[in-house]
Each structure stands twice: as C-alpha cells, then as structure tokens.
N, CA, C and O atoms as a MOPAC input file, in Angstrom:
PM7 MOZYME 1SCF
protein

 N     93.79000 1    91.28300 1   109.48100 1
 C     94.53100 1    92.53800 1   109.47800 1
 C     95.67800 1    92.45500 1   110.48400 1
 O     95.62000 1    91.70600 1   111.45900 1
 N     96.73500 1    93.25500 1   110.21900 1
 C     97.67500 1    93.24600 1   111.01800 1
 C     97.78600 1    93.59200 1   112.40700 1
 O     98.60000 1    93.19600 1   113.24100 1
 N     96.51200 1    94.66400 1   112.54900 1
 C     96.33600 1    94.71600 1   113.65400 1
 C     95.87000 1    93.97800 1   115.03100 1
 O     96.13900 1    94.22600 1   116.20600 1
 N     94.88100 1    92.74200 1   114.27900 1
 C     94.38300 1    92.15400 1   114.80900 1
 C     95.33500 1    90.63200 1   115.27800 1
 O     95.20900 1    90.09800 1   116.38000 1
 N     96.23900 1    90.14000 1   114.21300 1
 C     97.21500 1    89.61400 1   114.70700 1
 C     98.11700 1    90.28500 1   116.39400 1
 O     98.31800 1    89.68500 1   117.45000 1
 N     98.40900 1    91.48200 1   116.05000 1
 C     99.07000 1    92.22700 1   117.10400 1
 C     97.82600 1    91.75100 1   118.61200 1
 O     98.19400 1    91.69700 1   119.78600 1
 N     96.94600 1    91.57900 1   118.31400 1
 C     96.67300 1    91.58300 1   119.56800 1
 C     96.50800 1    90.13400 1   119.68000 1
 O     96.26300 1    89.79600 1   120.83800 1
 N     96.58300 1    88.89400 1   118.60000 1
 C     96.25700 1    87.78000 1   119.44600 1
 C     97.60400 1    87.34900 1   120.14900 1
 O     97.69100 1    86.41600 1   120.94700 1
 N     99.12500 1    88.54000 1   119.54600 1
 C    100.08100 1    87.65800 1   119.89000 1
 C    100.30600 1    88.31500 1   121.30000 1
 O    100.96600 1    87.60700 1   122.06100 1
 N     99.84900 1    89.65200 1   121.85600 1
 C    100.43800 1    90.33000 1   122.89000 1
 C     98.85300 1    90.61900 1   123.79700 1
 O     97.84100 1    91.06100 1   123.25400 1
 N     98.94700 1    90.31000 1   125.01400 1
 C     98.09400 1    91.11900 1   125.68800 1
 C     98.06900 1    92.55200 1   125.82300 1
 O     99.09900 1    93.20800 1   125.66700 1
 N     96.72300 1    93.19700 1   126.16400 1
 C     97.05100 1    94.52900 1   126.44200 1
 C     97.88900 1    95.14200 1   127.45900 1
 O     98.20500 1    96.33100 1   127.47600 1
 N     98.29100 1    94.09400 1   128.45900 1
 C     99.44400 1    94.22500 1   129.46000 1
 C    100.55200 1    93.77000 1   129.06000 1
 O    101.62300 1    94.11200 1   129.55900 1
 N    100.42000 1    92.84200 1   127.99500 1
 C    102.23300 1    92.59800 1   127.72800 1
 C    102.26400 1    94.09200 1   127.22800 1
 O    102.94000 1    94.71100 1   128.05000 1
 N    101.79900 1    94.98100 1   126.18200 1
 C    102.21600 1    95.54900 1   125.30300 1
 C    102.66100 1    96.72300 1   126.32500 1
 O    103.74800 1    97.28900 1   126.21200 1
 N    101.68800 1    97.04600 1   127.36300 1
 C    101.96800 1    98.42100 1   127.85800 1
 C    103.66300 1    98.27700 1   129.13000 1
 O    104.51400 1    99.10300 1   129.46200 1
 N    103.41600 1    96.65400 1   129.50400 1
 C    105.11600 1    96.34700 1   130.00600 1
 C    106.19300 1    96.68300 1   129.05500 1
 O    107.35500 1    96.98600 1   129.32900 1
 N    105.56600 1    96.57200 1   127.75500 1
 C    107.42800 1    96.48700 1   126.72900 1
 C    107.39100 1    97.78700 1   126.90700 1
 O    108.23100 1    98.28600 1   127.65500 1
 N    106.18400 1    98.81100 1   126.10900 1
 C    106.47400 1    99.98200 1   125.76600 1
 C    106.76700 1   101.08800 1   126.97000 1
 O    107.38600 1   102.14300 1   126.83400 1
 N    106.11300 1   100.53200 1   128.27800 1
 C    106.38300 1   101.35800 1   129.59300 1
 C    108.28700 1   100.92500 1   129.95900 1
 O    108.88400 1   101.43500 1   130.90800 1
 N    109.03900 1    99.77500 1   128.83800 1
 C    110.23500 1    99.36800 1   129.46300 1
 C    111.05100 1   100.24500 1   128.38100 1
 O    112.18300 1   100.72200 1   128.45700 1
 N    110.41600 1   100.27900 1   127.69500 1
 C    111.22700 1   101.06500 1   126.14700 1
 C    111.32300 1   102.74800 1   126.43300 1
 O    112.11700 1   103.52500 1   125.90300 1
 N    110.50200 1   102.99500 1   127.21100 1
 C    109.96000 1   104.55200 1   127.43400 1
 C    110.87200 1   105.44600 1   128.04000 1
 O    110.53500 1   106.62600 1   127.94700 1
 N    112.42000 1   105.11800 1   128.90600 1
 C    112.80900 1   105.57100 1   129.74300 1
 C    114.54600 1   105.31600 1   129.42100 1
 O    115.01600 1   104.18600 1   129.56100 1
 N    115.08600 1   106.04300 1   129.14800 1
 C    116.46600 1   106.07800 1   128.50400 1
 C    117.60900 1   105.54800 1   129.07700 1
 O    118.59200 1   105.03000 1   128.54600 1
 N    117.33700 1   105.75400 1   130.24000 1
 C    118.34400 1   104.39500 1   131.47200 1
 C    117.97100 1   103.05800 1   130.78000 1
 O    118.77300 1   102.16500 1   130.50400 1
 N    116.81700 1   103.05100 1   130.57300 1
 C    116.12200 1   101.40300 1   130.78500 1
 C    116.62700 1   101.23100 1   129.07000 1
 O    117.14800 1   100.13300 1   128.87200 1
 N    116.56600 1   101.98100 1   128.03800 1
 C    116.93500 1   101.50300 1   126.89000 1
 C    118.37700 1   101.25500 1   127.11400 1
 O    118.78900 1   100.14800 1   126.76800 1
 N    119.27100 1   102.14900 1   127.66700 1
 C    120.42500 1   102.22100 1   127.82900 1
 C    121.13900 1   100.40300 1   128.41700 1
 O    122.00000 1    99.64200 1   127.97600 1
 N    120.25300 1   100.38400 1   129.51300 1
 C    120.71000 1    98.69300 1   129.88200 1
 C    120.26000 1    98.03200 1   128.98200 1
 O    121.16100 1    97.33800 1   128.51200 1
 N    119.17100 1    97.85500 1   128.40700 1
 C    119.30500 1    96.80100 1   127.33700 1
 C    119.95300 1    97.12900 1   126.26100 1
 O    119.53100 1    96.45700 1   125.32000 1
 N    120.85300 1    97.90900 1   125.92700 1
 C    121.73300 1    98.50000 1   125.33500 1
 C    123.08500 1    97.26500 1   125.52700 1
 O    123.49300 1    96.24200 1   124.97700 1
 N    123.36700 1    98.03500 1   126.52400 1
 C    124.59900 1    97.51900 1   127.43600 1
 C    124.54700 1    95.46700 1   127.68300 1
 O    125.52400 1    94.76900 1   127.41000 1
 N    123.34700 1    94.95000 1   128.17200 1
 C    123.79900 1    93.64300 1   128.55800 1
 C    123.02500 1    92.93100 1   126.98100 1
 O    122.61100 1    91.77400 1   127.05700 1
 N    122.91800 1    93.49500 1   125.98100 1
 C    123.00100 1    92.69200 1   124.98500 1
 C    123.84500 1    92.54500 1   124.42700 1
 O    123.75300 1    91.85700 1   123.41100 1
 N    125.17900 1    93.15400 1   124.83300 1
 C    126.42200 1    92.88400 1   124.23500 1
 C    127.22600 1    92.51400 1   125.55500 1
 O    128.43400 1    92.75200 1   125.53300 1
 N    126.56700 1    91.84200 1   126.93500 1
 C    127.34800 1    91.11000 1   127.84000 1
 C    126.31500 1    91.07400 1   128.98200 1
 O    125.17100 1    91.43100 1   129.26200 1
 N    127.50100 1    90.36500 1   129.52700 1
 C    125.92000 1    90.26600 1   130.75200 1
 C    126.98000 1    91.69000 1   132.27500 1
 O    128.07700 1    92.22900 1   132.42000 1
 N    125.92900 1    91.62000 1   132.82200 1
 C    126.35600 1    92.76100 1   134.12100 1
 C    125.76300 1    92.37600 1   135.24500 1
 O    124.62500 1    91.90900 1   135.29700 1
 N    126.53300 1    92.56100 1   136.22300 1
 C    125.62100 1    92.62900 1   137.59300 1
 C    125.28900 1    94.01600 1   137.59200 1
 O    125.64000 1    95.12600 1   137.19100 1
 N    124.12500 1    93.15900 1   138.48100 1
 C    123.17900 1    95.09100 1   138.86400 1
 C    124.10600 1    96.26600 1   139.44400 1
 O    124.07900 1    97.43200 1   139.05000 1
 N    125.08100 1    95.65000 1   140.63600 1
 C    126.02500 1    97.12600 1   141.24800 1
 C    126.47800 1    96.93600 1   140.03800 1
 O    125.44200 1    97.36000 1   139.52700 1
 N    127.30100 1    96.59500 1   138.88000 1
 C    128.06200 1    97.15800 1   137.64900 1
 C    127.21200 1    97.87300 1   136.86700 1
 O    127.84200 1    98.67200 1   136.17500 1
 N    125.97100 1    97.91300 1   136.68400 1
 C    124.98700 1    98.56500 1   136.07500 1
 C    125.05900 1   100.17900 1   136.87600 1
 O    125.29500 1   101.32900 1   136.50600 1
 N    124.77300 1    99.62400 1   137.92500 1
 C    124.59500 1   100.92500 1   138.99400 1
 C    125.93100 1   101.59900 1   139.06800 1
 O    126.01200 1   102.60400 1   139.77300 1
 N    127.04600 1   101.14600 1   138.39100 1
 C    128.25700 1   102.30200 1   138.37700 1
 C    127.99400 1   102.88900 1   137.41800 1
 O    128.43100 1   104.01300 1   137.66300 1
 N    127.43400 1   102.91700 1   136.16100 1
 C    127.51000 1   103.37800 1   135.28100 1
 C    126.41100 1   104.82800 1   135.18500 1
 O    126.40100 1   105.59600 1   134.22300 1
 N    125.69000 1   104.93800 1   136.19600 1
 C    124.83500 1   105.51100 1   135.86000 1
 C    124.13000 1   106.49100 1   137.32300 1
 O    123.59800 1   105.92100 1   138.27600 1
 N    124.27400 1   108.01700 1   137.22100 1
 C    124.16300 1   108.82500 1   138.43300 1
 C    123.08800 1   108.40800 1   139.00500 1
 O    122.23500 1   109.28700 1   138.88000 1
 N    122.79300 1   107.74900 1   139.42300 1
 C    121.17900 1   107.04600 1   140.62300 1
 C    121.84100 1   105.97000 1   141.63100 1
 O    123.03400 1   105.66700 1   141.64700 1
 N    121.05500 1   105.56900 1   142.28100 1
 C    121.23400 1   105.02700 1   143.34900 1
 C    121.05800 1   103.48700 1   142.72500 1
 O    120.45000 1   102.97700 1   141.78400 1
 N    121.99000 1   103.02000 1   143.85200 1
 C    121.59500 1   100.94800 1   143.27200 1
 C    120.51700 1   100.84400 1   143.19100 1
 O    120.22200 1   100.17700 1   142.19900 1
 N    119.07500 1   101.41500 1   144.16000 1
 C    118.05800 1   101.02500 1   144.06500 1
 C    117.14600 1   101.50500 1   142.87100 1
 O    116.15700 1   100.87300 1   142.50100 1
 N    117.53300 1   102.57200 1   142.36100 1
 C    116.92400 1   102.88600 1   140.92300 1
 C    117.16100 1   102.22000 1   140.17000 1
 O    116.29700 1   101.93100 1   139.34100 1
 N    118.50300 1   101.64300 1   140.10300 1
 C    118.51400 1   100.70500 1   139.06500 1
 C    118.36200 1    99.39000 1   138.79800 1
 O    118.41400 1    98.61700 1   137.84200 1
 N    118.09100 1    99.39400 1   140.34500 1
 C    117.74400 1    97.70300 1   140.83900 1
 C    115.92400 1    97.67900 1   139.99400 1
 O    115.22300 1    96.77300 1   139.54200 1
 N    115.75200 1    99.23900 1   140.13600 1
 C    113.80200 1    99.54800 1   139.99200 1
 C    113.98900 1    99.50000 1   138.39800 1
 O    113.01500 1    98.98000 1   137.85300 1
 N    114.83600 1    99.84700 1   137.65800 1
 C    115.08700 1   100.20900 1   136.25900 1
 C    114.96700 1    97.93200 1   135.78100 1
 O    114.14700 1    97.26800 1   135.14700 1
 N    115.86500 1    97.68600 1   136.30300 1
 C    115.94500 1    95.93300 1   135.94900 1
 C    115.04100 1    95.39400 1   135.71800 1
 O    114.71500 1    94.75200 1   134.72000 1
 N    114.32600 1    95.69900 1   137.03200 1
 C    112.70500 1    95.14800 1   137.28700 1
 C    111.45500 1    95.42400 1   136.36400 1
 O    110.81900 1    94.54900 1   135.77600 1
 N    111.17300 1    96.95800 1   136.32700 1
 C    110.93200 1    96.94700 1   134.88000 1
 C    111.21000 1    96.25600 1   133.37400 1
 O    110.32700 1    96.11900 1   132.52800 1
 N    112.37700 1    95.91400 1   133.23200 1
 C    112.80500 1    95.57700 1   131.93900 1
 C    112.75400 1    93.51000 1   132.32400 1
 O    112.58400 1    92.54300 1   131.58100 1
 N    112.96900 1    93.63000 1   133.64100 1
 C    112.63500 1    91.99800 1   133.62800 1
 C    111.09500 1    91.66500 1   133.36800 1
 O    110.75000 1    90.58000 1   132.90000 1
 N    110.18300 1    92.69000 1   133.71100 1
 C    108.64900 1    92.62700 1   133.60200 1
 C    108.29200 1    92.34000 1   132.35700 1
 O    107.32500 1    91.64700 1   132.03700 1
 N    109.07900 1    92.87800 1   131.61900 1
 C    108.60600 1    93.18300 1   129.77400 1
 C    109.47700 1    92.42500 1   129.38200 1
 O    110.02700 1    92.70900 1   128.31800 1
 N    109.84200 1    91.34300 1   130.03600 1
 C    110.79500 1    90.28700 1   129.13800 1
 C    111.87000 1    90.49400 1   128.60700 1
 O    112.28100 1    89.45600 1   128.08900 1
 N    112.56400 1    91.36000 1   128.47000 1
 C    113.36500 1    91.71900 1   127.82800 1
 C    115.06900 1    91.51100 1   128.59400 1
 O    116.10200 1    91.37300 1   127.93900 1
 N    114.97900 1    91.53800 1   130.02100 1
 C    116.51100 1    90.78300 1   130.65800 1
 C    115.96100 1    89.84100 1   131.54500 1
 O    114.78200 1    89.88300 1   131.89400 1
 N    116.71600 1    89.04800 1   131.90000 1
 C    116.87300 1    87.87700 1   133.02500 1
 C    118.11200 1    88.01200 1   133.73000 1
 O    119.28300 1    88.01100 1   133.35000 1
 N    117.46200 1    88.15300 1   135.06400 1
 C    118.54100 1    87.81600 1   136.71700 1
 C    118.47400 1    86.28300 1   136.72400 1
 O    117.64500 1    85.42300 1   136.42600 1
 N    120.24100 1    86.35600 1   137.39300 1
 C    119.96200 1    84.99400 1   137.23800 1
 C    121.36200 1    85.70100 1   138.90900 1
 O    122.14600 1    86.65000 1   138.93200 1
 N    121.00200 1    84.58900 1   140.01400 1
 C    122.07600 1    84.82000 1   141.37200 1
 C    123.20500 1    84.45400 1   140.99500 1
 O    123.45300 1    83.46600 1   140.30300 1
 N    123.84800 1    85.12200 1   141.36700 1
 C    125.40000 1    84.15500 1   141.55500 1
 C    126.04300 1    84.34300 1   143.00800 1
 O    126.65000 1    85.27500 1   143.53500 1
 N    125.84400 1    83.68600 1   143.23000 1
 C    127.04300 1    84.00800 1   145.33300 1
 C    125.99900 1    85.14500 1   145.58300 1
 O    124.80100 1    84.98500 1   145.81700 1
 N    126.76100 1    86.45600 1   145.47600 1
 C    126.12400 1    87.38600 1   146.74300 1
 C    125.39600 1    89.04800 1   145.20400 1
 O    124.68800 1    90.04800 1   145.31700 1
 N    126.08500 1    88.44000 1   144.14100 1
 C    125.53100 1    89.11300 1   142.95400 1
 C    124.40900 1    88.57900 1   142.20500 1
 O    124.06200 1    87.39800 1   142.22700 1
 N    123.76700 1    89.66100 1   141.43300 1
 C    122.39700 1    89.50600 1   140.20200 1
 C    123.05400 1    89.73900 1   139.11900 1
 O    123.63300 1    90.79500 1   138.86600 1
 N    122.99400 1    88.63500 1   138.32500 1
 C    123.69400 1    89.09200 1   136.81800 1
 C    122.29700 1    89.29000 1   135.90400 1
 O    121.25000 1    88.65100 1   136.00000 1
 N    122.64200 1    90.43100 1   134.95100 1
 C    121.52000 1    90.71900 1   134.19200 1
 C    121.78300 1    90.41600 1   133.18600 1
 O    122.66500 1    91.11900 1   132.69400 1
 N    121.41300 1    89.62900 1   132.56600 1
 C    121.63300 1    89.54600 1   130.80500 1
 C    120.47100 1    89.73900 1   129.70400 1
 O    119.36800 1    89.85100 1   130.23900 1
 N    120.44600 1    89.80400 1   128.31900 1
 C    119.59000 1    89.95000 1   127.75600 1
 C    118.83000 1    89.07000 1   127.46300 1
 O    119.47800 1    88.14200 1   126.97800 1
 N    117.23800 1    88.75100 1   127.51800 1
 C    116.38600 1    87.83000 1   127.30500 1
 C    116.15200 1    88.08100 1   125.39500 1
 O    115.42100 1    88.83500 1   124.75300 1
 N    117.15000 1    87.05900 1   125.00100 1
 C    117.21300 1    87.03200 1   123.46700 1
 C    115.52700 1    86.51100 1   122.76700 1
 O    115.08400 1    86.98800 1   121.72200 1
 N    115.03500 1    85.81000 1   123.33100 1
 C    113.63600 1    85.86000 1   123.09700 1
 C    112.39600 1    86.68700 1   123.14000 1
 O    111.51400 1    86.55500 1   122.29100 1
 N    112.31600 1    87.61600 1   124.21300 1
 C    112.02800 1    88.79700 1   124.72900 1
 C    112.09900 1    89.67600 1   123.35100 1
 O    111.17400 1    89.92200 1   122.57800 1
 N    113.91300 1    90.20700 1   123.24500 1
 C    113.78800 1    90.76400 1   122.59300 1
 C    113.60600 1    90.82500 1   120.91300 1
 O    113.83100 1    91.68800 1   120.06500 1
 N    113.17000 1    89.69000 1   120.89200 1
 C    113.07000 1    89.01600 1   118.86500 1
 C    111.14100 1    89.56300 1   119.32500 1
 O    110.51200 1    90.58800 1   119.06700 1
 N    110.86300 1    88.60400 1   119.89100 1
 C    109.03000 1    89.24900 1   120.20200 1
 C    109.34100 1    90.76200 1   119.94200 1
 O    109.19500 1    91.25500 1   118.82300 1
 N    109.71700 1    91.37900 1   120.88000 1
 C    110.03100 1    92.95300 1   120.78000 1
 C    109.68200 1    93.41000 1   119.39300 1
 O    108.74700 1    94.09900 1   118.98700 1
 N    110.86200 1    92.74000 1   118.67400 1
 C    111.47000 1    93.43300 1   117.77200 1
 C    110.24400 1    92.82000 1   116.22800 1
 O    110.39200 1    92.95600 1   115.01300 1
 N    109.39600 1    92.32100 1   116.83800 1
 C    108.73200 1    91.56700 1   115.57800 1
 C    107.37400 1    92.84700 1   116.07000 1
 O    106.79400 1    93.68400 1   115.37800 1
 N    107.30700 1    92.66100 1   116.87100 1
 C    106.17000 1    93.27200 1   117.12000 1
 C    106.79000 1    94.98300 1   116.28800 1
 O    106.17400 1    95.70100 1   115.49900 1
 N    107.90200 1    95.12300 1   116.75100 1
 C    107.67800 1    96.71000 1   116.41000 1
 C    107.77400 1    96.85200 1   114.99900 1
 O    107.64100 1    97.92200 1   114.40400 1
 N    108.15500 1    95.07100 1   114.15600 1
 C    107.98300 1    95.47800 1   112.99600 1
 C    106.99900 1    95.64400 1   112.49200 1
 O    106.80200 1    96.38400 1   111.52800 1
 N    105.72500 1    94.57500 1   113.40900 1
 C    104.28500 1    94.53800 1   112.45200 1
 C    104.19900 1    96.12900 1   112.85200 1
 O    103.67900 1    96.62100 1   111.85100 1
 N    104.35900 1    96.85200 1   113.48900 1
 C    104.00400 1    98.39300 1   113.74300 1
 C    104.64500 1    99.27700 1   112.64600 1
 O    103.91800 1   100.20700 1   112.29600 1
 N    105.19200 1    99.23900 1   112.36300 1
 C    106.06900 1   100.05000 1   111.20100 1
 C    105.26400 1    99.03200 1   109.65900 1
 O    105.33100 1    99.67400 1   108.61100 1
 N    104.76400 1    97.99200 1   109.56300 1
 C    104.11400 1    97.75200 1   108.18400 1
 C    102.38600 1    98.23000 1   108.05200 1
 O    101.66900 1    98.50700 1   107.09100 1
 N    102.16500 1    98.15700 1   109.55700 1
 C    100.64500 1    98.98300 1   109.85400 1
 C    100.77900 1   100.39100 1   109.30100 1
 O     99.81300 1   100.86100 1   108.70000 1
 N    102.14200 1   101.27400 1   109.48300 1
 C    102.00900 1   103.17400 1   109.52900 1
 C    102.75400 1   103.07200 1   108.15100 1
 O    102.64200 1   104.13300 1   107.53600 1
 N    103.39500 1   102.23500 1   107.55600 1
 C    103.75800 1   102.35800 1   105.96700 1
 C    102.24400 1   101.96300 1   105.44000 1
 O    101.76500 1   102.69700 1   104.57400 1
 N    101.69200 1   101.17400 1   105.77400 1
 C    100.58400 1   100.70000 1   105.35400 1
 C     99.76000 1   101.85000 1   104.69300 1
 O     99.34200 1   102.03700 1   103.55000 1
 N     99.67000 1   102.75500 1   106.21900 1
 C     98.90900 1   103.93700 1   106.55000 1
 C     99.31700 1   105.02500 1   105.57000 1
 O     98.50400 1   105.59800 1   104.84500 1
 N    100.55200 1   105.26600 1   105.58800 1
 C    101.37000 1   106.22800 1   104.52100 1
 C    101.24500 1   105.84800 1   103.35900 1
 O    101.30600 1   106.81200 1   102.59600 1
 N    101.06400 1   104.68300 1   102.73000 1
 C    101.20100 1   104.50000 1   100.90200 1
 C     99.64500 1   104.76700 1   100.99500 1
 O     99.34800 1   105.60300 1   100.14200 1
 N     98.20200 1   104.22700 1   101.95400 1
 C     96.96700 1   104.45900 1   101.73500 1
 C     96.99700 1   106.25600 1   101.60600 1
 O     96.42800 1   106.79500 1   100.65700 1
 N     97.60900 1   106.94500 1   102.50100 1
 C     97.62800 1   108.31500 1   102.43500 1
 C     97.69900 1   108.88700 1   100.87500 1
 O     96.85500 1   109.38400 1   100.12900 1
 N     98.91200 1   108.62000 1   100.76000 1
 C     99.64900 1   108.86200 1    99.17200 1
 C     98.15700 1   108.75400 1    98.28000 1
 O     97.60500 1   109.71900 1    97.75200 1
 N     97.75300 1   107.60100 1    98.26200 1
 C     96.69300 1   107.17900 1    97.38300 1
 C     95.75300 1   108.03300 1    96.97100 1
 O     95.41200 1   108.48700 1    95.87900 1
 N     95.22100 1   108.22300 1    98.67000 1
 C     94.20400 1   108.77000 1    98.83100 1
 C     94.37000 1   110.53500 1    97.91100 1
 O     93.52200 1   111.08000 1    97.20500 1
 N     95.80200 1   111.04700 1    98.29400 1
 C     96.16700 1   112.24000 1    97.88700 1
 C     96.29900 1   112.33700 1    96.44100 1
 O     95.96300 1   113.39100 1    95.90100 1
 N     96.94300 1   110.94300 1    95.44200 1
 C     97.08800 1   111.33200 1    93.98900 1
 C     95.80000 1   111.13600 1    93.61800 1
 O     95.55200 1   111.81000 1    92.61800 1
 N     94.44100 1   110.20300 1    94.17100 1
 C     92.84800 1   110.49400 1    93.60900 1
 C     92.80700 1   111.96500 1    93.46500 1
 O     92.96100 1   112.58800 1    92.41500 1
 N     92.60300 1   112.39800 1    94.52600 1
 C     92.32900 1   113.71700 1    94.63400 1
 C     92.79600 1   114.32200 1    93.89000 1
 O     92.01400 1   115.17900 1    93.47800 1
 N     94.21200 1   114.37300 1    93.21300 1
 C     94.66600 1   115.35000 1    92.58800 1
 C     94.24400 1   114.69200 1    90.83400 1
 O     94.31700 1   115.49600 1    89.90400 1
 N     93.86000 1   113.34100 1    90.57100 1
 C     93.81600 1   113.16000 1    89.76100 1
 C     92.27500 1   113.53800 1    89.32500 1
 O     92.02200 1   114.02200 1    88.22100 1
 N     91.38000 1   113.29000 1    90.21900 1
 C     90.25900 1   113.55400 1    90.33200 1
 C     89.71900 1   115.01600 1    89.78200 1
 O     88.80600 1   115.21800 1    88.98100 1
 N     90.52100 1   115.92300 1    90.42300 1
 C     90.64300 1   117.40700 1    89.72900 1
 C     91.70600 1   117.63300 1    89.60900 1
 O     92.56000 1   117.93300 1    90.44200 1
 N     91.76300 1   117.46800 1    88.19900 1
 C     92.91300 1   117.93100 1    87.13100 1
 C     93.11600 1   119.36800 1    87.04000 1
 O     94.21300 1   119.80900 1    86.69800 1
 N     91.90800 1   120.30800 1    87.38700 1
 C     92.17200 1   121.79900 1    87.19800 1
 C     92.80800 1   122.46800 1    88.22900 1
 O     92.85700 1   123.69800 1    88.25300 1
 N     93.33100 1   121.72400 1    89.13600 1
 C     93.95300 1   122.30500 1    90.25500 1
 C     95.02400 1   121.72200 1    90.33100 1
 O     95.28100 1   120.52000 1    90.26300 1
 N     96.36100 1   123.55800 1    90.63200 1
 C     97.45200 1   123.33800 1    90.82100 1
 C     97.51400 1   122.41400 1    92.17100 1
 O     96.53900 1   121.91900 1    92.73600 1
 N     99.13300 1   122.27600 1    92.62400 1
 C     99.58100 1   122.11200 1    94.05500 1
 C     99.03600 1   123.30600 1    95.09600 1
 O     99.00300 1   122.92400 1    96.26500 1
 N     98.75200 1   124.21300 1    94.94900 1
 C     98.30100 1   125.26700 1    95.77800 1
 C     96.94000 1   124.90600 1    96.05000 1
 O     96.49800 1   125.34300 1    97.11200 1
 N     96.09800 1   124.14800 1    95.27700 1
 C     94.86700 1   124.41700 1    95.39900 1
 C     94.43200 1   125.06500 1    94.70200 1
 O     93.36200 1   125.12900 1    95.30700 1
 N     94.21100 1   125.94300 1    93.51500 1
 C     93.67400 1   127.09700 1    92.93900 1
 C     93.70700 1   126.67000 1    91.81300 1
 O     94.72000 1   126.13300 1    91.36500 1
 N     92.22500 1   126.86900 1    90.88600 1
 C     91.52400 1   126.59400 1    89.95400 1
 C     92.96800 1   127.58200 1    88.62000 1
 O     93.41000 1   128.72200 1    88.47200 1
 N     93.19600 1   125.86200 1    87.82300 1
 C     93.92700 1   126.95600 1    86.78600 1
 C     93.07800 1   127.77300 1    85.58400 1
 O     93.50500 1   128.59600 1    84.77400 1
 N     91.57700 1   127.18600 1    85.78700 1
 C     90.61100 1   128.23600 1    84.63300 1
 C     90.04400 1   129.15200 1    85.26700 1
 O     89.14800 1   129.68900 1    84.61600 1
 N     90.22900 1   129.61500 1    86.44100 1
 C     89.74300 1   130.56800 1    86.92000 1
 C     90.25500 1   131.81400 1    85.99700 1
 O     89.48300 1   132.76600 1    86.10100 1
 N     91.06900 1   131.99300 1    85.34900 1
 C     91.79800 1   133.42100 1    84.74500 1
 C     90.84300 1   133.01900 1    83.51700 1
 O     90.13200 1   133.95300 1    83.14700 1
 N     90.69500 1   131.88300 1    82.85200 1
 C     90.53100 1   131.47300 1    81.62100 1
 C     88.68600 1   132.05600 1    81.56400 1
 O     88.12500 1   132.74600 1    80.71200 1
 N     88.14200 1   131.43500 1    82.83900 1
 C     86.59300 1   131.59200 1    82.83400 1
 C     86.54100 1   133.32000 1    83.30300 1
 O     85.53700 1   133.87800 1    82.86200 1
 N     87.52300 1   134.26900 1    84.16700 1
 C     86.74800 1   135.52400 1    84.63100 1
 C     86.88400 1   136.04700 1    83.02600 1
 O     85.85400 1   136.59700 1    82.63600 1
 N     88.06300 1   135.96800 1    81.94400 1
 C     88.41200 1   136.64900 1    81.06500 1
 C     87.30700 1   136.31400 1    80.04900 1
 O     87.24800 1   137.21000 1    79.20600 1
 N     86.33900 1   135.25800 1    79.81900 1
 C     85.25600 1   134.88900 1    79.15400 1
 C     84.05600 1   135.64400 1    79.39900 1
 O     83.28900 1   136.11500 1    78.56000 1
 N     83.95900 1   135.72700 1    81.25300 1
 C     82.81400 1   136.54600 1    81.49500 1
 C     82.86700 1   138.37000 1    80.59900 1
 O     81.93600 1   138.88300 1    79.97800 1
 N     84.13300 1   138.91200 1    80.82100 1
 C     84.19400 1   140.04300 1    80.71500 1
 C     84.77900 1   140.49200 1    78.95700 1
 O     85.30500 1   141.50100 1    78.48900 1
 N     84.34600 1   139.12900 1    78.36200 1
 C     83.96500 1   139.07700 1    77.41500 1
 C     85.67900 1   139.46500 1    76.13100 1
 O     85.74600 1   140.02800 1    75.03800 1
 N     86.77400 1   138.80200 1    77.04400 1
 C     88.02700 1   139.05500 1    76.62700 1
 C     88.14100 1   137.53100 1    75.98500 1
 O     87.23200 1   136.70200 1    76.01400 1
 N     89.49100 1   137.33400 1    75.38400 1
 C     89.65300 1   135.66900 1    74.58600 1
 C     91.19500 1   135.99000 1    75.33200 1
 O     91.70200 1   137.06900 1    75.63800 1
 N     91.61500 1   134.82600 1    75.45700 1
 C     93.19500 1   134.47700 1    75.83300 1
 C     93.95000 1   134.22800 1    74.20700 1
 O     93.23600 1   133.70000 1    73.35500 1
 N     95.04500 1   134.52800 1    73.91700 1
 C     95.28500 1   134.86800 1    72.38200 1
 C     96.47700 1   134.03500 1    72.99900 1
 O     97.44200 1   133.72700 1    72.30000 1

C-alpha cells in the first residue's frame, strides 16, 4: 500500500521536519525565493519585517528538512535550494494526493452502492413509494 511505502521512504522525523518547514509562510516564502537563485541570509533578512535572527531561525528550519543548503562565502551564508530535498518533497506529497484521490474515488463508490442498492430513494433520502404504499393502505389507486 501506498502508505506503507511512505513510511519505508521517510522517517517519522524526516516527515514532521518537511511538514513543520512547509507550515510557516516566511519559510515557504524562502524556498520560494532561492529556488529561482541563491541569497545570502542578510538578503533574505531584507526582504522580510523580522530580525536577521528570525530568519537566520527560519533557514535552519528549512536546512533541517532538506530542503536549502548554506554554503560560506568570506564573511556571508548563501542559501540555495537543495534540488534533491525538494524532488523527495515533492514525490512524497505526490504519493499523498494518490492516497486522498484514492480515498475520494473509494468514497464515490461506496456512495453510488448505496444509491444503487436502494433504488427507491431519491437524492434527499425519502422513500419514492411512500405516497404509492400510504394511498394503498387507505385503500385509494394512483390513476
């Protein structure tokens, strides 16, 4: 099952690093930003009302979950995107989206049995011989 793949490829700590790095809109925002270049951290930190050190804390996060790499240069941290990181990422969130389609066409299924199952019921729920059977009791015919 797909699910069970998902876990031989990710620990339960890789998974809660990506999704604790994905969770926070600064932090999507930089991997936003240095997948279309690389940045030093103060150039990161202009962009964005917090302090260098939040965003030095924002990096760190997203370096945890694989997803950028520091690399020094002289007296700067350049951040760029960990293109491997983010293909794992992005595979993983696909097996997640074929698990909840999975889930949704089993739904569907489950819903046209049911409706096929009892044929005497509209979309509302409500018996369409109910008029047909009280008008029998009270001894009327439908013409």
């Amino acid at each position: 099952m797909v699910v069970d793949q998902l876990q031989a490829q990710f620990s339960d700590e890789e998974l809660d690093r990506l999704f604790q790095a994905f969770a926070d809109t600064t932090r999507r925002d930089i991997v936003r930003r240095v997948t279309m270049g690389a940045y030093s951290v103060s150039g990161l930190a202009a962009l964005y009302a917090m302090s260098f050190a939040a965003v030095q804390k924002h990096v760190a996060v997203l370096e945890r979950a694989s997803l950028v790499s520091k690399e020094k240069r002289g007296r700067e941290q350049i951040v760029r995107a960990n293109h491997d990181g983010l293909q794992r990422a992005r595979r993983l969130l696909d097996e997640y989206e074929v698990i909840w389609r999975q889930r949704a066409d089993r739904i569907a299924d489950l819903l046209a049995e049911t409706a096929t199952a009892e044929p005497g019921r509209t979309q509302t729920g409500t018996r369409q011989t109910r008029n047909t059977q009280s008008n029998k009791t009270e001894g009327k015919t439908e013409g």
